[in-house]
C-alpha positions as CSV (number, residue, x, y, z in Angstrom):
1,X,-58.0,-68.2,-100.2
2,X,-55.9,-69.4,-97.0
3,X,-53.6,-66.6,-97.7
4,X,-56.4,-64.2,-97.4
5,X,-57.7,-66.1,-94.5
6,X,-53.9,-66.5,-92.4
7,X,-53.7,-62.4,-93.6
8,X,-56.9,-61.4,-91.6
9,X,-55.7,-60.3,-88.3
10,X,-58.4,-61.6,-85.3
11,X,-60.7,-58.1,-85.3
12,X,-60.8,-58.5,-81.0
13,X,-57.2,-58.6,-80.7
14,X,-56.4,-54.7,-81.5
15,X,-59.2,-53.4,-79.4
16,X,-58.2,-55.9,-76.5
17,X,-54.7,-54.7,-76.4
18,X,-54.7,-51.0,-76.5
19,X,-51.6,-48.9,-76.9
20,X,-50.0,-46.8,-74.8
21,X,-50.1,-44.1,-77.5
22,X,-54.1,-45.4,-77.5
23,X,-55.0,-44.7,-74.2
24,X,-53.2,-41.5,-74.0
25,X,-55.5,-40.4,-77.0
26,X,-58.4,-41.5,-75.2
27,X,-57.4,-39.5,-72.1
28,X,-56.9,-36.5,-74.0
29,X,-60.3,-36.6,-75.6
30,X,-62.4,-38.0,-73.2
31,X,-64.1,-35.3,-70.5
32,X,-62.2,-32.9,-68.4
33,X,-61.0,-33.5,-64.5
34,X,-64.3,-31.1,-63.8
35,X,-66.4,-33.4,-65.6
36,X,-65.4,-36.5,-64.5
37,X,-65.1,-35.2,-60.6
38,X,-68.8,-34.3,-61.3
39,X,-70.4,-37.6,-62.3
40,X,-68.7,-39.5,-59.0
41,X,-71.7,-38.4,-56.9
42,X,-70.3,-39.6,-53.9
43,X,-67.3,-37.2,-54.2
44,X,-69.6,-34.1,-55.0
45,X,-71.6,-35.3,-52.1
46,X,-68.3,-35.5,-49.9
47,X,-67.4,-31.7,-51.4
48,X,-70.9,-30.3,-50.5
49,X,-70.6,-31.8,-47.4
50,X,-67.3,-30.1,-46.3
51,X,-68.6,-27.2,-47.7
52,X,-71.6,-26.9,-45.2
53,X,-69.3,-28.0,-42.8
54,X,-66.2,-25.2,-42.8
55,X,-68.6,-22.8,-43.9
56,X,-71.3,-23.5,-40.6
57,X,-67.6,-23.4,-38.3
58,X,-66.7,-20.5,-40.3
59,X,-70.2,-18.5,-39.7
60,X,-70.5,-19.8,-36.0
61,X,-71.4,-16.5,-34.9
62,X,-74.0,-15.9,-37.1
63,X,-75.7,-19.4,-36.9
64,X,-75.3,-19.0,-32.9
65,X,-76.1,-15.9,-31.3
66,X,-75.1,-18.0,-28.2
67,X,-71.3,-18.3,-26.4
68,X,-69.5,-21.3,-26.3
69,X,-68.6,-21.2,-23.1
70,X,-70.7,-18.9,-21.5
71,X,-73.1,-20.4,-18.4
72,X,-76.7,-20.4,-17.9
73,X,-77.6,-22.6,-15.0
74,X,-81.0,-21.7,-15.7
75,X,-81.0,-23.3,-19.0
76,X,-79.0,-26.9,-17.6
77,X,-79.9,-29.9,-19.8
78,X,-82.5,-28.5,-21.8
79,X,-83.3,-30.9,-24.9
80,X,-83.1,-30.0,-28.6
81,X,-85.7,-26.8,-29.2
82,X,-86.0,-24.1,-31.1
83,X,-84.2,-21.9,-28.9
84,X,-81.2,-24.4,-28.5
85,X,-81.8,-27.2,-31.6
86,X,-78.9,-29.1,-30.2
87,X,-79.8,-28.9,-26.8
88,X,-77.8,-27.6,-23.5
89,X,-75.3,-29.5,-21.4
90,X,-75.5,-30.0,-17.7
91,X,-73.8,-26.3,-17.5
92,X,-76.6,-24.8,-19.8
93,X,-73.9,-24.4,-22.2
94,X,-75.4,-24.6,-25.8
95,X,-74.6,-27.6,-27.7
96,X,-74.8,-26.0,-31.3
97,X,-72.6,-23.4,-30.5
98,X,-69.8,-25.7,-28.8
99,X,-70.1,-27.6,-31.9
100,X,-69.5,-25.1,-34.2
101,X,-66.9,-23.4,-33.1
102,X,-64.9,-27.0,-31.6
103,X,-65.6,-27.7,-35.2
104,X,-62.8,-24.6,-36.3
105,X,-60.7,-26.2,-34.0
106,X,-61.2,-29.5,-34.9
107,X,-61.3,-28.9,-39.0
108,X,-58.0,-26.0,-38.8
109,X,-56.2,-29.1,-36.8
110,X,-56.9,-31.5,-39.9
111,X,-55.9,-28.7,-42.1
112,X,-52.8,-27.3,-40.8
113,X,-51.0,-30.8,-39.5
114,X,-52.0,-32.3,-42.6
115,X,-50.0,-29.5,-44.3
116,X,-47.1,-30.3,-42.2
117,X,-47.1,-33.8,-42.8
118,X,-47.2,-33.2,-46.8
119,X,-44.2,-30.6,-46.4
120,X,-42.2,-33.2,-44.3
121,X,-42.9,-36.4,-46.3
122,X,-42.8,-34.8,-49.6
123,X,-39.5,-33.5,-49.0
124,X,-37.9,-36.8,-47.4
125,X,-39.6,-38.9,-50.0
126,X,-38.2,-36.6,-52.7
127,X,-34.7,-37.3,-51.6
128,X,-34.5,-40.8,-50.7
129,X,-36.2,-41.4,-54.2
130,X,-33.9,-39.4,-56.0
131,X,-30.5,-39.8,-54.9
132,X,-31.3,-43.3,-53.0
133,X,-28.1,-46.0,-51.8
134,X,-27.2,-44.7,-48.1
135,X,-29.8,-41.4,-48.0
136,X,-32.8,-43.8,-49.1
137,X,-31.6,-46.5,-46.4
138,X,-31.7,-44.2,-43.5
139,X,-34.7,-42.7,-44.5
140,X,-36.7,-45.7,-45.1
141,X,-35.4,-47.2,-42.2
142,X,-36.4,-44.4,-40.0
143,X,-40.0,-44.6,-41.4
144,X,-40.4,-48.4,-41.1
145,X,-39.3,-47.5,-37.7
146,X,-41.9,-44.9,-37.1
147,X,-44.2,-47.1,-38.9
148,X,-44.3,-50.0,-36.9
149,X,-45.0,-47.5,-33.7
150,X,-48.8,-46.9,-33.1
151,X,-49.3,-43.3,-34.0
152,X,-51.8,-42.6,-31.3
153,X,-49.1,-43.8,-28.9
154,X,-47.0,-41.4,-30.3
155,X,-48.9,-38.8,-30.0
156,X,-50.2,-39.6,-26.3
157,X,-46.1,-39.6,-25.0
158,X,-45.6,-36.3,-27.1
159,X,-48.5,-34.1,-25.7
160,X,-48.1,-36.1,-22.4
161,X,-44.3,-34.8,-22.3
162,X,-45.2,-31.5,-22.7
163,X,-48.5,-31.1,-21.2
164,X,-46.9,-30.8,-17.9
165,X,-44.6,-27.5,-18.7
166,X,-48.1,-25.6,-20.0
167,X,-47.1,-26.1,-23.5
168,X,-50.2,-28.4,-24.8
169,X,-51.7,-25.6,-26.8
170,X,-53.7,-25.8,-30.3
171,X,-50.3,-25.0,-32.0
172,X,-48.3,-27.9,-30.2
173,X,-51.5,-30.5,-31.3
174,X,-51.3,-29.6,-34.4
175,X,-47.1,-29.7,-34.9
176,X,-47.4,-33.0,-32.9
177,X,-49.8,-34.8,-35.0
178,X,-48.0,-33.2,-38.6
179,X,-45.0,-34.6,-37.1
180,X,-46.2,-38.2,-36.4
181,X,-48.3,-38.3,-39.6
182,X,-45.8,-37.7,-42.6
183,X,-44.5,-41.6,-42.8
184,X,-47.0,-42.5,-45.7
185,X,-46.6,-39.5,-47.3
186,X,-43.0,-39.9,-47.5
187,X,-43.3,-43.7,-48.7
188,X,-45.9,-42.6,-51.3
189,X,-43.6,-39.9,-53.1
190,X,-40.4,-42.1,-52.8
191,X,-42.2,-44.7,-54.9
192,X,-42.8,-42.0,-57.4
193,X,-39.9,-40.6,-57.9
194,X,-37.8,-44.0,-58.2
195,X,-40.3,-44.7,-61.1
196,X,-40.0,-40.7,-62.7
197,X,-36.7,-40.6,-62.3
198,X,-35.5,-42.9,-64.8
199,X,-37.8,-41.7,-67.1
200,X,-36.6,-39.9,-70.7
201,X,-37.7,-36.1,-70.1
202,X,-35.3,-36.2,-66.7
203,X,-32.9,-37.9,-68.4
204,X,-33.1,-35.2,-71.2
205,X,-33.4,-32.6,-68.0
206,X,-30.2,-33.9,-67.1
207,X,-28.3,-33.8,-70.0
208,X,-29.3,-29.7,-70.6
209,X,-27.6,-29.5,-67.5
210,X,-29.7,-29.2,-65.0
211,X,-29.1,-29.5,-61.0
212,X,-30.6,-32.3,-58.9
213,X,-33.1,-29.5,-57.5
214,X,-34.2,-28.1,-60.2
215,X,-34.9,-31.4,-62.2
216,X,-36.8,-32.5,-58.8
217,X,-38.9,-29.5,-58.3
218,X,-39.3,-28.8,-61.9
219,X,-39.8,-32.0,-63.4
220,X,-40.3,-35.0,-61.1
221,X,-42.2,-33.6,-58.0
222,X,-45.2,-32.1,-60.5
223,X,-45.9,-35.5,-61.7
224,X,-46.9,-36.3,-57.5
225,X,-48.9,-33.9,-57.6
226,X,-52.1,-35.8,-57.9
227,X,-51.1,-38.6,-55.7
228,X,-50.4,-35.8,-53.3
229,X,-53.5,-34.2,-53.3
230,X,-56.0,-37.7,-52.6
231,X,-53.1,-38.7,-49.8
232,X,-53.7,-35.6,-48.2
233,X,-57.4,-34.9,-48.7
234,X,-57.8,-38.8,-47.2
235,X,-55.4,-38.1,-44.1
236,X,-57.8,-35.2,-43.1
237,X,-60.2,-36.9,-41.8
238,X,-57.5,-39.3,-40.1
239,X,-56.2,-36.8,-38.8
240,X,-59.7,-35.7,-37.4
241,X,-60.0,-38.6,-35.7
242,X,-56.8,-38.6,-33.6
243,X,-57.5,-35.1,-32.4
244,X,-60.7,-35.7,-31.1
245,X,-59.2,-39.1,-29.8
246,X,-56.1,-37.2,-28.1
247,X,-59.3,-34.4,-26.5
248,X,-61.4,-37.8,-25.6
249,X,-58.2,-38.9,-23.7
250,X,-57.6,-35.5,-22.0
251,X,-54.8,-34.9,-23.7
252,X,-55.8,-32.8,-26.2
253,X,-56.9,-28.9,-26.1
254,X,-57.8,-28.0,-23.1
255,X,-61.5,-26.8,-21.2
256,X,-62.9,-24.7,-21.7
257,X,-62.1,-24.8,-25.0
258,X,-64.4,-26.7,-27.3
259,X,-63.6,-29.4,-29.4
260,X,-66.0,-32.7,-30.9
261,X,-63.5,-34.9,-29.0
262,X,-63.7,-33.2,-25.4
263,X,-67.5,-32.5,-26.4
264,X,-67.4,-36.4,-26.5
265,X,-65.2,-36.7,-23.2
266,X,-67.5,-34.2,-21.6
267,X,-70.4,-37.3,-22.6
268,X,-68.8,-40.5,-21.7
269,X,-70.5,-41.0,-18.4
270,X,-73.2,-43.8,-19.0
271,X,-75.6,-41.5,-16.7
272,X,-75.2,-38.2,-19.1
273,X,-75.6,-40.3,-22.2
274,X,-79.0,-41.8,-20.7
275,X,-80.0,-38.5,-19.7
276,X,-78.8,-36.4,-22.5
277,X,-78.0,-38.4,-25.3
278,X,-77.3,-35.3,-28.2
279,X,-74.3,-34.3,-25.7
280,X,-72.5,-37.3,-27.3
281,X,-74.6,-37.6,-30.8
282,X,-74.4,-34.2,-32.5
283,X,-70.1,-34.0,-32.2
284,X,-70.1,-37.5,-33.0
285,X,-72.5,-36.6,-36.5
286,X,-70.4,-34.0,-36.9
287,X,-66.8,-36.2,-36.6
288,X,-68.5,-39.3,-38.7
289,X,-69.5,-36.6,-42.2
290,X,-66.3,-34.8,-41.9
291,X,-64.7,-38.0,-42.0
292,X,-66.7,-39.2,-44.6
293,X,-67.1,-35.9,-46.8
294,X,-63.0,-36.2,-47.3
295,X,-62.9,-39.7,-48.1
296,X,-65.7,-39.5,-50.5
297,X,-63.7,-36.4,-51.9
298,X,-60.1,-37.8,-51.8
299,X,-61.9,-41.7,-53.4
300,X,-63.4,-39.1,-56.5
301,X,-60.0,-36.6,-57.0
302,X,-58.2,-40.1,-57.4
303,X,-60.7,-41.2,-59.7
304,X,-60.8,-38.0,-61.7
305,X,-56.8,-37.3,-62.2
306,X,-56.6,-41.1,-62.9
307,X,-59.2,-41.6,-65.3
308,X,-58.0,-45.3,-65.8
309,X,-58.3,-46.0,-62.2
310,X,-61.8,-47.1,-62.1
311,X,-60.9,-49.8,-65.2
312,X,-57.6,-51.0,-63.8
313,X,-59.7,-51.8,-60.5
């Protein structure tokens, strides 16, 4: 009878200490990515909303009839109507259509420097990861460096040092901020691939054979992919944010082109914001749900490529 009684294992003990084997099941018959994007209601909400977004900026001209920069003197600080439903600034510009089409400016300046940031950091991180000793040292060192810098700061010397020779352009913001932005990125995939790396499947990579480049493009890098994608669908909407701070400043793109930050630079006098308040409101809106829409999005990818993210947490 004790026998039987010592035999019985504790029935919680198996189901409180799952596998690895076990949870790797579970992952591969629980729902899809689709399916579990689709019940974080935040992060569809985030994906609609950068969907209304880039398509409105996209469709300006139909949404608009009206130019961005064009001058009606008889139209000066008319309020939200139907004719203008964001209103008119002390030019008679119309607010709806400075909006929209800052907003391509704005949303193709996340877009394009976030893509040189991930190029940059993804490739430094890949090789300090992999071959580490004196490669990783430098490059660590150099981003604790860069890190420790205020990246605004960076960015106000860089455009400022330029700005003067008629080079501040759209294409200058946007290599300037890619170029200031790629630190995290680069500390993100190092981490990765100093844990892949020793793993068996590129230790069985290198024993076929294989060259360093082919086992880290081949092998280690698709296995960042996912931590990739939420880094650089949550520094969008950083990004965002120091363009329309570097076009608050003065130092961004320059009038008469439109942007949400020199839309909100155009509205920092106390007397404009008393007297037209949706100068300042409707590019502001606009900055706060971009921002928002990408970190709902990049909080739901992370949950859906890491299903056990939620539980770890």
């Amino acid at each position: 009878m004790s026998q039987k009684f010592m035999a019985a294992p504790p029935a919680s003990a198996a189901a409180e200490a799952p596998t690895l084997e076990q949870l790797a099941e579970r992952a591969r018959r629980g729902p899809g990515l689709w399916t579990r994007f689709r019940r974080n209601r935040l992060a569809v909400l985030g994906a609609l909303l950068l969907i209304v977004l880039y398509g409105s900026a996209l469709f300006a001209p139909v949404i608009s009839p009206y130019d961005p920069d064009a001058v009606d003197l008889r139209a000066t600080k008319a309020m939200p109507s139907l004719q203008h439903p964001f209103g008119t600034d002390r030019l008679g510009r119309d607010t709806l259509a400075r909006s929209l089409y800052g907003g391509r400016i704005s949303l193709s300046i996340g877009l394009v420097a976030v893509g040189i940031s991930v190029v940059i950091g993804v490739l430094l991180g890949a090789v300090a990861g992999f071959y580490g000793r004196a490669v990783d040292n430098v490059i660590t060192a150099a981003v604790d460096v860069l890190l420790s810098i205020p990246s605004l700061f960076l960015l106000i010397i860089a455009v400022s040092f330029y700005r003067n020779s008629g080079l501040a352009s759209l294409y200058l913001i946007m290599a300037v901020i890619g170029l200031t932005s790629w630190m995290r990125i680069c500390r993100l995939v190092r981490g990765e691939v100093l844990s892949l790396k020793e793993r068996e499947f590129v230790q069985a990579a290198r024993l076929l054979g294989n060259r360093d480049a082919g086992i880290v493009w081949r092998h280690i890098l698709p296995n960042t992919f996912a931590s990739i994608i939420v880094a650089a669908t949550l520094g969008v909407g950083s990004i965002i944010i120091f363009e329309s701070s570097l076009s608050f400043l003065g130092l961004g793109v320059q009038p008469p082109t439109a942007t949400w930050g020199s839309m909100l630079r155009e509205a920092q006098s106390v007397q404009i914001l008393a007297e037209q308040p949706w100068i300042a409101f409707f590019p502001g809106l606009l900055i706060v749900l971009t921002v928002l829409g990408f970190n709902f999005l990049g909080d739901g990818l992370r949950d859906a490529l890491d299903p056990f993210h939620s539980r770890r947490a």
